[in-house]
N, C-alpha and C positions, 0 to 999 in steps of 0.2 A: 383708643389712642391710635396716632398714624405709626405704623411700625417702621423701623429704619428703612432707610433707601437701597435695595435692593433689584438693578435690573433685572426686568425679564425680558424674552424674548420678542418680539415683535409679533409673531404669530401669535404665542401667548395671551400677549395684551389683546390682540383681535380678538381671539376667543369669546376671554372673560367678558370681552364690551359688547360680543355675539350673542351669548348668554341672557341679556337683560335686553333685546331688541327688542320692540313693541309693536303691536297688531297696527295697524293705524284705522282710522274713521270711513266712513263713505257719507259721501252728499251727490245730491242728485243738481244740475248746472243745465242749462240749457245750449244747445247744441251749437250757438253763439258763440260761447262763452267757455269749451272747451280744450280748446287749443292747448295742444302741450302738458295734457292731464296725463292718468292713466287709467284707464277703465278700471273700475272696481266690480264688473261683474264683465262675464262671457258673452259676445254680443251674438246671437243668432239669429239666422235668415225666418224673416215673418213671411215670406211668400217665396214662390219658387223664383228665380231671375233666366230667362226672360218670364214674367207672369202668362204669354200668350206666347203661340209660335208666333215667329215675323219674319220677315222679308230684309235679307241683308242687300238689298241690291233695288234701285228703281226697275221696274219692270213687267211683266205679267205672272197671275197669279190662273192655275189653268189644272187640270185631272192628266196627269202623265198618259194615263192607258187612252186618249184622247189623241197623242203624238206616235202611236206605236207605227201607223203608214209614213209617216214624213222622211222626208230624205231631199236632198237636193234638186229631185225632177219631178219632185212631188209636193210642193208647199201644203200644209194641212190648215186650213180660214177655221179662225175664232169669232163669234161675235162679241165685241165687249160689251158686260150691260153691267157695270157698277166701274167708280173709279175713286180710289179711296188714298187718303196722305196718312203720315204719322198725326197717330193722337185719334183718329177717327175709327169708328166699330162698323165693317162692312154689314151690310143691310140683306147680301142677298146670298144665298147660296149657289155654289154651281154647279153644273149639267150640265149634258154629252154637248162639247163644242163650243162652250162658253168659256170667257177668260174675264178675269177683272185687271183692271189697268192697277197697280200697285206700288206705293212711291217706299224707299228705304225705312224699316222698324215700323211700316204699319204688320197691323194684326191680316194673321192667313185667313180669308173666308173661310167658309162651311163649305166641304167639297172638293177644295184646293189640296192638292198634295206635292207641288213644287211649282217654282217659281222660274219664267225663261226670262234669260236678262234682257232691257229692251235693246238694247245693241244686236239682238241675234233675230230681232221680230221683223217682219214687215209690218205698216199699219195703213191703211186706208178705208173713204168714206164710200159707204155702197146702199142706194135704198135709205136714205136719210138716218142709217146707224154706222156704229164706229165698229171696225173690224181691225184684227191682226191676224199674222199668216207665220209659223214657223217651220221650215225647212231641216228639224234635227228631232231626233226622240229624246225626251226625258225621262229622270226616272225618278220615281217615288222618294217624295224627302231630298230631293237635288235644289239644294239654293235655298232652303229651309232653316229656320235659328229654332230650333224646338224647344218644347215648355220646359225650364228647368234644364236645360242643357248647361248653362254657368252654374247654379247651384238651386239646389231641392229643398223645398223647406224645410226646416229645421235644423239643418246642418249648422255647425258649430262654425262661426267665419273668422272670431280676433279673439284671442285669449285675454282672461282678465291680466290686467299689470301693462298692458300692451300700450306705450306712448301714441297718443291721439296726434297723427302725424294727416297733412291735407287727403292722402289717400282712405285713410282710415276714418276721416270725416267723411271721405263723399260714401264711405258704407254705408253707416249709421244715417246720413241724409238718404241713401235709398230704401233702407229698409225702416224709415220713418219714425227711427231714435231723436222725436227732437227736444227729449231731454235725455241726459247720457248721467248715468251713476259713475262717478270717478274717484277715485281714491282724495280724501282731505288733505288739504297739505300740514301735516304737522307744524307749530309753532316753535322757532327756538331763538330763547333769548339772548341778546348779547350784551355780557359788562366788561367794560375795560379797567384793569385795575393800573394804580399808580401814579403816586403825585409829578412826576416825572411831565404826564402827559397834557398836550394842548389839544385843543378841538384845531378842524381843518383853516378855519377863517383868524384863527390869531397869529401875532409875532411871534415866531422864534425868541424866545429867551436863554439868557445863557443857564445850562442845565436842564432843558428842556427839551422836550421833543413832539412833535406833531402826532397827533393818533391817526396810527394807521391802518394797528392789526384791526382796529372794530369794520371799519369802513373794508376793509379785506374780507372779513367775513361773513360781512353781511350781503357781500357780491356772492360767496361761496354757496352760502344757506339759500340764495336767490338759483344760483347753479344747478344746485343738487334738487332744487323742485318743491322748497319749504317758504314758509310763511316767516317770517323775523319782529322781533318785537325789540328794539335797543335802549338799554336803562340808562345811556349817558355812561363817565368816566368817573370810577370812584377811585378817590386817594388813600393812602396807604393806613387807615384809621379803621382798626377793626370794629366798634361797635356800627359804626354809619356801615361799615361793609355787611358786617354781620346779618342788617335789616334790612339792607338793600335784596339780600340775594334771599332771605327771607320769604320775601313779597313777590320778588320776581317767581320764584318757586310755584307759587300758584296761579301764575298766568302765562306760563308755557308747559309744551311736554318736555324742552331739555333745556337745559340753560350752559352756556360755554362764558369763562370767562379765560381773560388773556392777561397774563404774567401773575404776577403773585403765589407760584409754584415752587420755587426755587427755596432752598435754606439760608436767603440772607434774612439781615435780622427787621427787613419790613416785606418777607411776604407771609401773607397770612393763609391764602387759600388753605394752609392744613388747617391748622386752630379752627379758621369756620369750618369745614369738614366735620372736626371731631366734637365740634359744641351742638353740629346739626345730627349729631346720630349717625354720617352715611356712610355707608361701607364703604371703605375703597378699597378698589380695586385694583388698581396698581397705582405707583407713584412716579416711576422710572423705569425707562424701556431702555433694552441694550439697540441702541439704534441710534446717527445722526441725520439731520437736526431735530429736534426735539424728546434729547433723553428727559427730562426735568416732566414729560406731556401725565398728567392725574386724569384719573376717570373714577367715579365716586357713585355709589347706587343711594337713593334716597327715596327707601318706599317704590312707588312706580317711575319717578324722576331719575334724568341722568343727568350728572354733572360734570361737565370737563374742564378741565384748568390747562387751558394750552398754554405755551410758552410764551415770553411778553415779547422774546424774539421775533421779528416778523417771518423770514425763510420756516422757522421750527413751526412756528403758528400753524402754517399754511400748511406744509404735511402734515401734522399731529391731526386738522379737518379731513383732509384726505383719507388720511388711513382710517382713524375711528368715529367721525361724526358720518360723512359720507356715505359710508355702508348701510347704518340704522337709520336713516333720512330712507333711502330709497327703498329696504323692506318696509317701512311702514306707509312707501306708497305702493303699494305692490307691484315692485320690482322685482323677478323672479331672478334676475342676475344682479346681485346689490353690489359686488366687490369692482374693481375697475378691472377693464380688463389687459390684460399682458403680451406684449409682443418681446421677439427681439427682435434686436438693432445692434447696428457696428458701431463701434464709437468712431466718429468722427474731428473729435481731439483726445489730445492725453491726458489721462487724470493720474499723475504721479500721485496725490497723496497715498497717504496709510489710513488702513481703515481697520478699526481694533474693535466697533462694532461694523451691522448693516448700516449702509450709507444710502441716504436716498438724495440724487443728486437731481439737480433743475436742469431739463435738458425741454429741447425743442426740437423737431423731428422734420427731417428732410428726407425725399424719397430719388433715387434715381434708378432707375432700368428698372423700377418695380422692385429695389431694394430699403429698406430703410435705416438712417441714418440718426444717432443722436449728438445732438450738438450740445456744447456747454451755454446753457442760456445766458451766465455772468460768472461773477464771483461767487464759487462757493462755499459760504460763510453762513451761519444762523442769523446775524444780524443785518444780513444784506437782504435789503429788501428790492433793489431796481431788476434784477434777474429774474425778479417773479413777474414783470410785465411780458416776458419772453416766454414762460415757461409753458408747455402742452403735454407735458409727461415728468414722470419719476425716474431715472436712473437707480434703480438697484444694484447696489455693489455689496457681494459678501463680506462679511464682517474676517479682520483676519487675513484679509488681503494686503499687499503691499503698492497698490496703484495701478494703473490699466492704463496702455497705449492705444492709440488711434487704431484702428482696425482689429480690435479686441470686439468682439461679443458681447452685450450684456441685455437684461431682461429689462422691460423700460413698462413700466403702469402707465397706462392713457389715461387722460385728466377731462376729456371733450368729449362728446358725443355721446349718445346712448347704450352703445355698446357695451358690454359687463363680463361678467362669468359670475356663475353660482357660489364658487367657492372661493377663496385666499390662499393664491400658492405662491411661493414664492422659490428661488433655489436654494 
């Protein structure tokens, strides 16, 4: 049976939905085709970089102990007898008074121990060969890129979980990853419940309304770095629900439906709950929007019943889908991560739980700012086209002015933290 309605805390509910997180898969993708993955394995250097010493500079390639008499009134003559570009393997080694002409990232001859740049050479033709002449001493290893001097074979270069960003491709293309092991994207389903709702391409009818939350979270599931699979809008008829979420069961890892949570007398998500065996977890969190948000274990499956509210929808994903999306793509920072910011407007409400308010963040002198994205309401949904963060307001509080303090969740970028903290 679902036991009465009982908030807990917010942290709590993380917990318990922490608790039941899952390992995720690995597939191996081609190096094409990786863009915006995460490694599922530790990528390590298969050669040293540079694999050869090379020459940062066009120029000559010459034995320093060669240059020990030069100075100003005394030019020291090279013969040159090789002349070698990038990509090419010189041929000849060198000897007392020879220099090889040497172009930028070609490889150091045999004999060479620094490189004079040609800006500092003279060169001329003498005896039908090609000569240069320099006027300063060099010293061993001057102007030289040594083997391994960027990194030594084996050395550990990107950690696994690590987002496959253009720079982290061009590793993997140098060290000749051109197929890359990345974390699977987990599947998660989405049902919309409620006879209420219309698809995006019909009329408005009177009592009706357009479906939004599905199409909202299948943007989010997309966000967070997951695969989505959508069953269509089911109305408020338990047996057709019952077999719906049945079947979907076995064709994702989690399945999220939206509205039917609530104790009016057409939502059902508890009933299906308790006729499927699955634990739940919790039913109601001390928190706005979305106290009504259910999380439900079923065997390895998890099943969440967000709010039919759009605003509650949208954080109840945040908070508890979000997190187990990204550990099971190995993300070593799964929670979003947390700043503060000043407010920027007043929020006179009252807040008798935590409040998670839709804010959008503006920076000035390097300071950051949260703005109220719209109305904030559970059933408003035009403020979430604004929204870049969560506004955390302690529960218990009596409202907050503009230039008040508060801790704001980031909603964008890859940035995380390990843990769920909150004030």
């Amino acid at each position: 049976m679902v036991e009465m309605r009982k908030p807990i805390p917010v942290e709590e509910a993380i917990h318990r939905v922490w608790e039941h997180r899952f390992t995720g898969e690995k597939e191996c993708v081609s190096i094409h085709d990786c863009d915006n993955r995460r490694l599922s394995e530790t990528i390590i250097a298969k050669h040293p970089v540079p694999p050869f010493p090379k020459s940062p500079y066009d120029g000559f390639a010459l034995r320093s102990e060669d240059t020990l008499e030069a100075n100003r009134n005394n030019p020291v003559p090279f013969k040159v007898v090789e002349h070698i570009g990038a990509g090419q393997v010189p041929e000849k080694s060198l000897h007392k008074g020879e220099a090889t002409r040497i172009m930028t990232g070609a490889k150091i001859p045999d004999g060479a121990d620094c490189i004079a740049m040609f800006e500092v050479c003279q060169t001329y033709e003498q005896d039908d060969h090609s000569y240069m002449s320099i006027k300063r001493t060099m010293e061993s290893g001057q102007n030289i890129i040594g083997k391994g001097s960027e990194v030594a074979e084996g050395e550990k270069l990107i950690a696994q979980g690590t987002m496959i960003n253009p720079g982290v491709k061009a590793v993997l293309a140098t060290f000749g990853y051109s197929q890359v092991n990345v974390a699977k994207k987990p599947v998660i389903g989405v049902i919309a419940t409620g006879t209420e709702l219309l698809d995006v391409d019909e009329e408005l009818q009177p009592g009706k309304i357009r479906n939004s939350n599905a199409h909202m979270i299948v943007s989010q599931i997309i966000r967070a770095g997951a695969d989505y699979r959508y069953f269509g809008k089911l109305a408020d008829e338990f047996d057709e629900s019952y077999e719906t979420i049945t079947q979907a069961l076995e064709l994702v890892d989690v399945l999220i439906t939206t509205g039917g949570v609530s104790v009016g007398d057409f939502d059902l998500m508890p009933a299906i709950y308790e006729k499927l065996g699955a634990d739940v977890l919790f039913n109601k969190v001390a928190m706005r929007p979305g106290s009504v948000t259910t999380v439900a274990a079923n065997g390895e499956k998890i099943l969440y019943g967000l709010s039919g509210n759009p605003s509650a929808c949208y954080v109840g994903f945040e908070l508890f889908v979000r997190p187990l999306v990204q550990h099971g793509l190995s993300n070593p920072n799964a929670f979003p991560k947390r700043i503060k910011a000043t407010l920027a407007d007043d929020f006179p409400k009252p807040n008798p739980f935590k409040r998670f308010v839709r804010i959008y963040l503006t920076f000035e002198y390097g300071k950051a700012y949260a703005n109220l994205a719209g109305m904030d309401k559970s059933n408003v949904v035009t403020s979430l086209a604004h929204t870049t963060g969560l506004m955390v307001l302690p529960g218990g509080s009596r409202g907050f002015q503009a230039g008040d303090e508060a801790e704001v969740l980031l909603l964008d970028g890859e940035q995380g933290q390990r843990e769920f903290q909150l004030i």
